[in-house]
Structures are given as C-alpha cells and as structure tokens.
N, C-alpha and C positions, 0 to 999 in steps of 0.2 A: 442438647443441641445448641450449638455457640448461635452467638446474635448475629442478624443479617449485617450491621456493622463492621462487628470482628472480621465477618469472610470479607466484606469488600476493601478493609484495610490492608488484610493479611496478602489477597489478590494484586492489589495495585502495590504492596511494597515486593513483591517478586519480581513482577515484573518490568519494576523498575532497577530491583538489583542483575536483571536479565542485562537491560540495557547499556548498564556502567558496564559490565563485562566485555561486550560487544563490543561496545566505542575502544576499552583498553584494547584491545585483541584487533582493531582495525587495521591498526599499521602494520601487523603481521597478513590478516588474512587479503588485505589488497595487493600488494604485489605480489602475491601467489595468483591470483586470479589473474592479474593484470598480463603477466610473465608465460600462463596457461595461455591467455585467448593473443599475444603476441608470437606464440608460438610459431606457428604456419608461416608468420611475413617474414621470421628469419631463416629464411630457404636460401638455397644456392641459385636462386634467379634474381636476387637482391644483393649485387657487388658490393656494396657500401655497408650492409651490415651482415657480413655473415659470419657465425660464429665459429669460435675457435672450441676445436673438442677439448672435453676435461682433460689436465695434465698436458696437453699441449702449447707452444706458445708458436707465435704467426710470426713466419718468415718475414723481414724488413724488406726483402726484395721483391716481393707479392704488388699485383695491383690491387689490393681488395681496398685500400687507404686511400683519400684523394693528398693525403701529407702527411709524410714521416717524420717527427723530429727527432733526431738520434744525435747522441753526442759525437763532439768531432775522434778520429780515429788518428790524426798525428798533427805533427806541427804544420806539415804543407796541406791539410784537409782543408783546404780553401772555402768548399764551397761554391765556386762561382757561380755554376746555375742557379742556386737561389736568388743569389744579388741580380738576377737579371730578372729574375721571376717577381722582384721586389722592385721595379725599373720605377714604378706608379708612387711608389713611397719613398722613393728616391727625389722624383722632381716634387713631393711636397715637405720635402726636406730644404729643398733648396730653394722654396717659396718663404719657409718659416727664413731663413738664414737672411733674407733681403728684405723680407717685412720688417722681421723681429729688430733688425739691426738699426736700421734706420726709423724707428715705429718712436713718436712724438719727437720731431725734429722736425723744424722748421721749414731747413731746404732740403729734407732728405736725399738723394739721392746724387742731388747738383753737386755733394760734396766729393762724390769723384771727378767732381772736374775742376774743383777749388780748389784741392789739395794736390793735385802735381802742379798745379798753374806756381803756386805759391812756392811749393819747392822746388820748381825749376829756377822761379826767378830769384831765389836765396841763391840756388849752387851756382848761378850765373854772375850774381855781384860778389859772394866772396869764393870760390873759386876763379872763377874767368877774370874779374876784373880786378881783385884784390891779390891772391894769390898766383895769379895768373898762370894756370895748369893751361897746357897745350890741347889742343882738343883734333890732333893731326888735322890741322884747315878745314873742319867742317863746323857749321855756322855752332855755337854755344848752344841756343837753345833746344835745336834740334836732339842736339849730341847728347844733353843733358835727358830730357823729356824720354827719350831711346832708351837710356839706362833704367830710369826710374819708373818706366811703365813696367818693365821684366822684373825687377827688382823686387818692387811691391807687390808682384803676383808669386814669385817663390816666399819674401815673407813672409804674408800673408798663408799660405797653402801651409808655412811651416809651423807658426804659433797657433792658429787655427785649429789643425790635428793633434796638434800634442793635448791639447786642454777636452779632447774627442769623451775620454771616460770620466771626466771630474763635469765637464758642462751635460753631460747625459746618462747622469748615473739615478736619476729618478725613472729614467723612459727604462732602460738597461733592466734596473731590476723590475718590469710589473708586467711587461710583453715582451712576446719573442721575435726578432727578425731577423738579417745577418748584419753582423755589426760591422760588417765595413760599409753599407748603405750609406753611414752616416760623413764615413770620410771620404767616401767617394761623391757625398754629395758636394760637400765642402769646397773640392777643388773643383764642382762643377760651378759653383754658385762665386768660387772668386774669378772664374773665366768670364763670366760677365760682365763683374767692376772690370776685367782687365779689357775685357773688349770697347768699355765707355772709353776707358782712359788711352788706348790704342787709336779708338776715331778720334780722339781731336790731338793725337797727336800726326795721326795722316793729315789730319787738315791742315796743320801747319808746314806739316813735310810735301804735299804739293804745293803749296806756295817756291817754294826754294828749290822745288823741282824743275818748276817752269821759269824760276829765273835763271836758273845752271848755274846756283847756288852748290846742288846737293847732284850726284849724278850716281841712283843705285843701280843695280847688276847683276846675274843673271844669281846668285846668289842668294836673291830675296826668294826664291822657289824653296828653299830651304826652310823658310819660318814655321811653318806648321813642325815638322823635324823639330825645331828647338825648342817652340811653345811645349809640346809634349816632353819633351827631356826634360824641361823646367820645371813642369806641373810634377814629373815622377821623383823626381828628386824630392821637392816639397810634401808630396806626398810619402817617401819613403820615412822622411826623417822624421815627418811627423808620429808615423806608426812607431818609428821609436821610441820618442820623445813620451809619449802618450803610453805605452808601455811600460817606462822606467819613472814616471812623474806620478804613478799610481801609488808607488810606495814610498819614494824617496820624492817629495814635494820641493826641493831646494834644488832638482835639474829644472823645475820651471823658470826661478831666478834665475837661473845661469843659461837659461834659455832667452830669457828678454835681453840682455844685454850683450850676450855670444850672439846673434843677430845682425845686430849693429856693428859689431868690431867685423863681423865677417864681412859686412860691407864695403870696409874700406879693403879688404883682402882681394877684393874685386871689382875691374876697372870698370867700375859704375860713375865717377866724376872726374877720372882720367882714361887715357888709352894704354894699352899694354903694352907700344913702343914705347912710353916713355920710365917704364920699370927700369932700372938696373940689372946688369947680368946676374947679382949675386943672390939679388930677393927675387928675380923673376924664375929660377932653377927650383925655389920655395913656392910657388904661386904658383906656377906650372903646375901643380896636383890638385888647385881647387878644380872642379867640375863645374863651376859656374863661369868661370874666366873664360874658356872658347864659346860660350852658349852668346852671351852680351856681345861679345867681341867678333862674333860671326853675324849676327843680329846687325851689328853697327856697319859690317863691312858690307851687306845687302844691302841695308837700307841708304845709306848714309855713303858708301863708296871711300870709306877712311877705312884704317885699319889692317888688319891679316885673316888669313882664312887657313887656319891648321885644322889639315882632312885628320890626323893624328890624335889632334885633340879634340876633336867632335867625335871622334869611335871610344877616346878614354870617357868621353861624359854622357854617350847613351849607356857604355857597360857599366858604368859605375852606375846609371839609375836604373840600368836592367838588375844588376845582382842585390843593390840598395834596398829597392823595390821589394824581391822576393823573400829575403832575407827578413825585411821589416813585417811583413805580412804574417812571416810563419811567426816573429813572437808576441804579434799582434793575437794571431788566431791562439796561441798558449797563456797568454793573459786574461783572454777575456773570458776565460771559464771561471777565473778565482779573482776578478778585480774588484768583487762587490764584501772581497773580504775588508780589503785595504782602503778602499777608494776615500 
C-alpha cells in the first residue's frame, strides 16, 4: 500500500496537469460556446446582423448594412452621395485649413487684408504711375484691387488642389472617406479669404460709388455666375495638376511659375481694350479673361461684356470639371503607390 504522501502528490500533480490542458483548449472551447448561446440573437428580426448562409455571399444592394464600401466601378463613379453624406467632415476640413494656416502668426488672419492693400498699391505706382497702363477711366485702385481679389481666389484654389495627394497622403492611407471631401473643402475654405478680401474691397468701391467716381450696372447680378466659374476652373485644374504631380513631381515646379506668367495672359493689371488685334485673337481662348473682364464691367462700369465669351468659360469649366474628376477618381485607387 503506497504512502498517504505518494497518493496526495500523485492526486494534485493530475490535477494540475488537468488544468494546463484546459487553459491550452480555452481559446478553442470559448467561441464555441460563445457562437452556441449567440445563436438565437442572429435571427432575421435583427437587420444589422444577419447572417449569410454557407457558400453564399450578400447582395451589395441589400439594406442588411448601415455602409457599403465597394471599389469604384469606372472612371465617372463619382460617388457624389457620399461626399454629401461626408458634408460634417467637410466643414472640419475647412476649419483645419484656416486654423492650421495661419496657427502661430502674429496677425493671423489681418493678413488678408495686408496683402492686397500692399499689392494694390505696388500695381498702382509701377503700373499706373510708372508705366502708365490705361485702366479705361476707372479710378487705379479700384480697378486694381477688382483683379487681384478674383485672381488670388483662382490661384489659390489652383496650387492648393494640385498639392491635394502629396499634403494628405498620411490621412489617405489609414481611413476611408471620399476623397474629393478634401478638395472640395479647399475651394470652400479659400471662399472665405476671398469673401474678407471682397469686403474691403466693396468698402472702397462704395466710396467712389457715391462720388460718381465708379458707376456699376445691371451686370453686377452676374457675380455669383462668375465667382462659381472661377472656383470650377480652379478646381478642375487642380484635380489635374494633383493627378499628374503624384508621379511626375516637376509639374509642381512648372506649376508655381506657369501661374504667374498666366497672370499676365490675363487682363488682371490691364483692360482688354487695350490688347492688340494680333495677341488678343491669342488670349481670346484663356477662360479667365471674360470672367475678370465681365466682373470689372459690373462692378466698375469700364470694360465689355462678351455673352460668347462667358458661355466659352462656363463650358470649358463645365467639361474641365468632369473630365478632371473622372482622373481624379482613377488615381486615387493607386496613388499611395507613387505618392
């Protein structure tokens, strides 16, 4: 007969080797069990989770989902309902774009009103008084301040977009949203700076209103019209720009400085009467040249109003637009190859 030792040793190492068995075997025998008594709550009176029989796969066009992500289906799979289902993420996109921008700066935000004050009165002494460009008689700085408020709102809307995948390729790859949220926030967020920089240039342009300095016309009814053409334009070219700068990084370069020269391609510090026959048949095809020039001819009562050329430059930002979208939406499945 073994010692009352032996048994209680032999006793407690069993059932200790019971227990290591158990504990391994756990992760197996709990979601059996767990999956057994969840049974019953996956019923068909529970939309949200009901399951899909073996060997089947669930319709995407099914309500059983509160949100389907599925890849896009062509080049014009736009999407739009999301982006509007996204409206909330939208305006905090356009909060980060005005904090972030101006975030430790002294005068924040006074700087849209310091930086046309200042390039008005540059294009006023060496244009107006130095080089003396005609401004067809309507006062310098109005005439000036009118360009450069539109001006800076399409270049802005256009280096802004194109930099859209290289400034947001951290956010791009870790969550999912539609990615034109981001450039549509953009052109919402430089309509604001363009709205500061628009009041104080109406403040100045009633002044000269009421002296019958300046006498605009029934014309100015048109500005929302042209604000929107300008925005789309800037918007389309940015979906390009931002498209094509994802793998070939030297259309950025040629982006900063193609800007500029395009400027002067556009009577932003002159009037368009005062072109030549031979370069204005050239400049006739920018789509910014009736937008300014119709703008000037409201506000300001100088100028011309070609109905011709304000239909060439909503079409060109209507096709601009769609066009830039669809390779907008074709890039952005594989820009996180190149980016």
């Amino acid at each position: 007969m073994p010692p009352v030792g032996a048994i209680i040793f032999s006793f407690v190492r069993s059932w200790t080797l019971l227990a290591t068995v158990v504990k391994k075997r756990s992760l197996l025998v709990v979601p059996i069990i767990i999956s057994a008594q969840a049974a019953p709550l996956l019923s068909s009176s529970t939309p949200h989770l009901n399951r899909v029989p073996s060997g089947e796969t669930q319709p995407i066009g099914t309500n059983q989902w509160d949100h389907v992500i599925a890849p896009h289906g062509g080049w014009f799979d736009l999407n739009l309902g999301a982006v509007w289902e996204y409206w909330d993420l939208l305006w905090l996109f356009v909060r980060r774009d005005i904090v972030s921008y101006y975030k430790q700066t002294i005068l924040g935000p006074v700087w849209l009103i310091i930086q046309p004050i200042f390039t008005t009165l540059i294009y006023v002494l060496v244009f107006g008084k130095i080089a003396k460009l005609s401004t067809d008689g309507a006062p310098q700085i109005v005439f000036y301040m009118c360009g450069i408020a539109f001006w800076n709102y399409f270049a802005d809307c256009l280096t802004k977009t194109s930099n859209v995948f290289r400034d947001n390729a951290g956010l791009f790859g870790k969550v999912y949203f539609p990615r034109l949220v981001v450039p549509i926030s953009i052109i919402v967020s430089n309509l604001l700076r363009f709205s500061i920089q628009f009041t104080l240039f109406l403040a100045i342009w009633v002044y000269y209103v009421v002296t019958g300095e300046v006498k605009p016309n029934w014309a100015i009814a048109l500005f929302p019209v042209l604000l929107a053409t300008m925005a789309a334009i800037g918007l389309g070219s940015g979906l390009l720009f931002s498209a094509v700068t994802t793998k070939y990084r030297d259309m950025a370069f040629l982006l900063q400085f193609g800007v500029q020269l395009l400027m002067y391609a556009t009577p932003v510090i002159y009037p368009a009467s005062q072109i030549p026959n031979e370069i204005a048949n050239v400049l006739k095809w920018n789509p910014l040249a009736p937008i300014i020039e119709t703008a000037r001819y409201g506000l300001l009562g100088t100028g011309s109003l070609s109905w011709s050329g304000l239909v060439y430059s909503m079409a060109f930002a209507g096709i601009l637009l769609l066009a830039s979208a669809a390779v907008f939406n074709k890039v952005e499945r594989t820009f996180m190859d190149t980016v």
